[in-house]
C-alpha positions in Angstrom: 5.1 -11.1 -14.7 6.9 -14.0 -12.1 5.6 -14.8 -9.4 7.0 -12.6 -6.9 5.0 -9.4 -8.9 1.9 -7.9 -8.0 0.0 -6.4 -11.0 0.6 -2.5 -9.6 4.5 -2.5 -8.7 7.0 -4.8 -8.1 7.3 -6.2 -4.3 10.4 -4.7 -3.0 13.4 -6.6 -0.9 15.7 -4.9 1.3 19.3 -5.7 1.3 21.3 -4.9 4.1 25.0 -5.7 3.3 28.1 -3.6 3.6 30.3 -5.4 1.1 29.6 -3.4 -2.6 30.2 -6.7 -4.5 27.5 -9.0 -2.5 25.2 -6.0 -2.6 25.2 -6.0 -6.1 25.0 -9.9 -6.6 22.1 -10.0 -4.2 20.2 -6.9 -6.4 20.7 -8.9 -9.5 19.0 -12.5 -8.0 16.2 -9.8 -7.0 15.7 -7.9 -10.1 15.5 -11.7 -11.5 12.9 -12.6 -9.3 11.0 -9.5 -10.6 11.5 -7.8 -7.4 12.7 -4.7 -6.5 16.1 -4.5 -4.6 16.2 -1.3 -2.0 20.2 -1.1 -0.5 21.7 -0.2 2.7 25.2 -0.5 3.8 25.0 0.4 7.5 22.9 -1.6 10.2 21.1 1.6 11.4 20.3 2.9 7.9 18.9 -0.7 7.6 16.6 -0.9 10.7 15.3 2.5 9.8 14.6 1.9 6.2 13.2 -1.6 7.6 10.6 -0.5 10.2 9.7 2.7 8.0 9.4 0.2 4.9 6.8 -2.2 2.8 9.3 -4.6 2.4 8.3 -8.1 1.8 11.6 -10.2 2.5 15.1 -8.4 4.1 18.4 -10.2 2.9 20.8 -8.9 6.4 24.4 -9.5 6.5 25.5 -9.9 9.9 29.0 -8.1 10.4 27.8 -5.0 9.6 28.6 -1.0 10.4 27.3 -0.8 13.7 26.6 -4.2 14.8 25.7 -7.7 14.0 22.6 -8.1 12.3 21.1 -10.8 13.7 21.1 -9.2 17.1 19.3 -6.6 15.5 16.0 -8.8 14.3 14.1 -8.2 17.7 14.6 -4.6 16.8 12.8 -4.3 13.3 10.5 -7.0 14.6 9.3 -4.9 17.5 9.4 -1.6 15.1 6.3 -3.1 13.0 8.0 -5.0 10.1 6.3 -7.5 9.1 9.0 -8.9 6.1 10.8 -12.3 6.1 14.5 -12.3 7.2 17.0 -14.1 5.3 20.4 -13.4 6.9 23.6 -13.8 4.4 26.5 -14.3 6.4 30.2 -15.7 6.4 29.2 -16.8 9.6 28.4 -20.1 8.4 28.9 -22.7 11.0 25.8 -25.0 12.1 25.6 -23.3 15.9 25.6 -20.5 14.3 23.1 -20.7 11.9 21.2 -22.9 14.3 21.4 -19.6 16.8 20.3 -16.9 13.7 17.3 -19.3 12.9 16.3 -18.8 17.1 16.7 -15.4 16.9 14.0 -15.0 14.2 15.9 -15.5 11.0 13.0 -17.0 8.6 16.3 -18.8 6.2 20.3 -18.5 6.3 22.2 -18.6 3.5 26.4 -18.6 4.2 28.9 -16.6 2.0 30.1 -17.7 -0.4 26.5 -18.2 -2.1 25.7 -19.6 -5.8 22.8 -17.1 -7.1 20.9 -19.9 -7.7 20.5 -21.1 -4.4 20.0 -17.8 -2.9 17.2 -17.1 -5.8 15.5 -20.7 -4.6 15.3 -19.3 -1.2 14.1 -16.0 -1.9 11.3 -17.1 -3.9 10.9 -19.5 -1.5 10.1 -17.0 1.3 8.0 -15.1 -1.4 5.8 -17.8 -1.6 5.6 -18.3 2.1 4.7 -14.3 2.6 1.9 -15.2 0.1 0.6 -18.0 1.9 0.3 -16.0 5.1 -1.4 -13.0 3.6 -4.1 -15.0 1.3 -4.9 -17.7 4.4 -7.1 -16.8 7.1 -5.9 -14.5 9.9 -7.4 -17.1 12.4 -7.0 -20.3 13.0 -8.4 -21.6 15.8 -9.2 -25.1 17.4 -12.1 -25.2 20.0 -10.4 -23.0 22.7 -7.1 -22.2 21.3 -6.4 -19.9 18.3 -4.0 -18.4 16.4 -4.1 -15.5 14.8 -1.6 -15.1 11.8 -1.0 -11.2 10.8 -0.9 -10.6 14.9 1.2 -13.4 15.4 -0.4 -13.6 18.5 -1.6 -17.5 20.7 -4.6 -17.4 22.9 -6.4 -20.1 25.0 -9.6 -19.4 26.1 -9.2 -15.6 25.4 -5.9 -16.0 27.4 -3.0 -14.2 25.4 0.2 -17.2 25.4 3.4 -15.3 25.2 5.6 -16.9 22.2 8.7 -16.3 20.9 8.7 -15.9 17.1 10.6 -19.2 17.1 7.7 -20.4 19.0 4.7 -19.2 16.6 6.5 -20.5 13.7 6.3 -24.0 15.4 2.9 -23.9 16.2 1.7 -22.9 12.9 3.5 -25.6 10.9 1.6 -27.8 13.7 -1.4 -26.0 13.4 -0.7 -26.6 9.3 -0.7 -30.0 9.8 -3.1 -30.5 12.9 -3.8 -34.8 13.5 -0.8 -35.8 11.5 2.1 -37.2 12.9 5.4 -34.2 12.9 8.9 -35.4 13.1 11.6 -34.1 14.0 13.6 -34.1 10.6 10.7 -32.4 9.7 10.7 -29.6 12.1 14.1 -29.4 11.6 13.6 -28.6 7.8 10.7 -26.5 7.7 10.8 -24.3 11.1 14.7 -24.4 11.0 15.3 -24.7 7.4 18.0 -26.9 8.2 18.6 -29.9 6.1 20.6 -31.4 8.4 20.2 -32.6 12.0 22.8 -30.3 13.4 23.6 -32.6 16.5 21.5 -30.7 19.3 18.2 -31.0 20.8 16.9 -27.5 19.4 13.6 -29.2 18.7 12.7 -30.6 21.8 13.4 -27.7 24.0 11.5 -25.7 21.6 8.6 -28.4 21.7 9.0 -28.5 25.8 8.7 -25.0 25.9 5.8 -24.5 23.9 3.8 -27.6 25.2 4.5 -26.3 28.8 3.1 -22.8 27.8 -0.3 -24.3 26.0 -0.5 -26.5 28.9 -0.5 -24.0 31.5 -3.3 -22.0 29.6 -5.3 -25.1 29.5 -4.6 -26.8 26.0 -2.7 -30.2 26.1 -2.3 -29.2 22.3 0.6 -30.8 21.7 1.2 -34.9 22.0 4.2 -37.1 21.6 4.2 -40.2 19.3 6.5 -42.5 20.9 9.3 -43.2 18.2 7.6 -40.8 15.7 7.7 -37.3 16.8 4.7 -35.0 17.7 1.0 -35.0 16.8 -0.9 -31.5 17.3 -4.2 -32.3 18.6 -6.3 -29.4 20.1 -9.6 -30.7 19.2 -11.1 -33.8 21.6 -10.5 -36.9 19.6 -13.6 -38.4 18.2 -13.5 -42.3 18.2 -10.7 -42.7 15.6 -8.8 -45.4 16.6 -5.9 -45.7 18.7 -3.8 -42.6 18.6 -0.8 -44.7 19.5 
């Protein structure tokens, strides 16, 4: 019946989190949602029930029972999930959300949370899973493409090794390919930060993944002096001054 449903069973959310009272807030923003919550209180029970899973978001606390949860990311990444991370943590300070979101959190929420907030960013995320399954699995522009459920880059059949920080960024500029991208807007939509958090996380990022295209052989990305960054793949076609 919401949103988050599919007409055979409810989509199901793991929650990672060691503290009985968050677990059971957390359930009841997902049972809300229409969701259904799956619980773990250990980080090894979670990766396991994560990579052995259909899970379509993960909500991961990050002092857990055998380690820190956001360390762990690269490992149910690499063991075939496929779900959106959303790490809840009392760990709340701006490097260190700055360094969960680089790590391959999709969204972090700190402790304490109002259920609202948290039920805005899970919905949130379910809408973004949505997105990616219902869009095309390729996007591609002349040479380069991008290939969504692989999460892969190539340039002229040449695989481009990204980080998963990395694909987000070129998607959103793949998303919004001959517009002008700025930085507050990188910032809010690949970091999900609404703030500017006083570092040049952006730019290296950008660097590093304009360096990369460029040394396959796609000058993809541009600056816009002032402005931020236009994603232009395709050979501009007499419009104008691209400034």
């Amino acid at each position: 019946m919401t949103e988050a449903q599919s007409p055979s069973r409810p989509e199901r959310i793991l929650i990672v989190e060691d503290d009985p009272e968050t677990a059971a807030a957390v359930a009841a923003v997902v049972r809300d949602l229409g969701c259904e919550p799956v619980h773990h209180d250990t980080l090894e029970a979670g990766i396991a029930a994560a990579t052995s899973g259909d899970f379509r978001v993960i909500v991961l606390d990050r002092m857990l029972p055998g380690g820190d949860g956001v360390e762990a990311m690269a490992r149910i990444k690499a063991g075939g999930s496929g779900a959106l991370i959303l790490v809840l943590s009392a760990l709340g300070r701006a490097a260190q959300r700055v360094e969960g979101l680089e790590k391959g959190a999709d969204d972090y929420l700190p402790k304490p949370f109002e259920p609202e907030e948290l039920r805005a960013r899970l919905r949130a995320l379910l809408r973004r899973g949505t997105i990616q399954v219902l869009d095309n699995d390729l996007l591609a522009f002349g040479d380069l493409e991008i290939r969504m459920k692989a999460r892969t880059v190539h340039v002229k059949l040449t695989h481009v090794a990204v980080s998963p920080k990395e694909f987000e960024l070129i998607t959103y500029f793949a998303r919004n390919a001959g517009q002008i991208v700025t930085r507050m807007q990188l910032l809010e939509n690949v970091w999900h930060l609404h703030f500017d958090p006083g570092t040049n996380v952006v730019d290296v990022h950008v660097g590093r993944l304009r360096r990369k295209l460029e040394e396959a052989g796609s000058p993809a990305i541009q600056t816009a002096r002032g402005e931020g960054y236009i994603f232009a793949p395709l050979p501009v076609t007499s419009t104008g001054d691209a400034g």
